[in-house]
N, C-alpha and C positions, 0 to 999 in steps of 0.2 A: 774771797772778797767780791762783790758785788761791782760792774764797773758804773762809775758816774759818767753822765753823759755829758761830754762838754757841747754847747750850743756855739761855740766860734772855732775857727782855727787858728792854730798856734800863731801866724799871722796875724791875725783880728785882736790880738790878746792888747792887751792896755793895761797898765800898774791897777787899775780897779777892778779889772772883770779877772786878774791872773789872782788878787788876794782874796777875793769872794769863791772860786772854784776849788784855792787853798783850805779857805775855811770850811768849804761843804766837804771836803776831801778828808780833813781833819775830825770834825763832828759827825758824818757817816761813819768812818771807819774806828774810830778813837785811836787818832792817830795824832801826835807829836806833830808841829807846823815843818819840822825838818824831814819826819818821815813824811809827812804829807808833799812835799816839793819833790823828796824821789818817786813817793810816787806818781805825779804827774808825771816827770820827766820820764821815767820809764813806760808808760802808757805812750805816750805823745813822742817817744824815742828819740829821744832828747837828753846832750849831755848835761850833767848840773853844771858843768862850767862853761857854759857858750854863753857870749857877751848876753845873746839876745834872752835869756832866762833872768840873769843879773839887771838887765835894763828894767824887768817888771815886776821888782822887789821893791815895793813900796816904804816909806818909813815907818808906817804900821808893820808892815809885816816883816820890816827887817829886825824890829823892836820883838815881834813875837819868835825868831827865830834867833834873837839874842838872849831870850828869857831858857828859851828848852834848852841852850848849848850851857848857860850857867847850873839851871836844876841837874843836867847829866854831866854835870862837871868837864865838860869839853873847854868851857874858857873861863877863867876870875871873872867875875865882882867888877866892873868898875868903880872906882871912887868916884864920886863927884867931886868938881873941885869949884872953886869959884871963881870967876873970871874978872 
């Protein structure tokens, strides 16, 4: 695999610029948004569960990593319900 250059540090990072490095991470490699976030974190050696990875999951992207976990059957379907 090819590495992507990130242009900030994991520092510098913001819910916008973490889902856009997602997404090039994802369409470079044709990679799954889930395999795409290990591998940042492995790159940038970083656990997937430290708060500060969680804080820069946007609701886009948390919506695209709730779509791959359903396609690989890792979680149900939500119902919708109405409120």
């Amino acid at each position: 695999m090819q590495n992507i250059i990130f242009n900030k540090s994991f520092d510098e990072l913001d819910k916008e610029s973490f889902f856009e490095i997602i997404e090039k991470i994802s369409t470079s490699f044709n990679l799954s948004y889930i395999d795409s976030v290990l591998y940042f974190c492995e790159k940038m050696d970083v656990e997937i569960d430290d708060p500060s990875i969680i804080k820069l999951i946007c609701p886009a992207l948390r919506s695209k990593l709730e779509e791959d976990a359903i396609r690989l059957h890792l979680i149900k379907k939500r119902k919708k319900t109405l409120q």
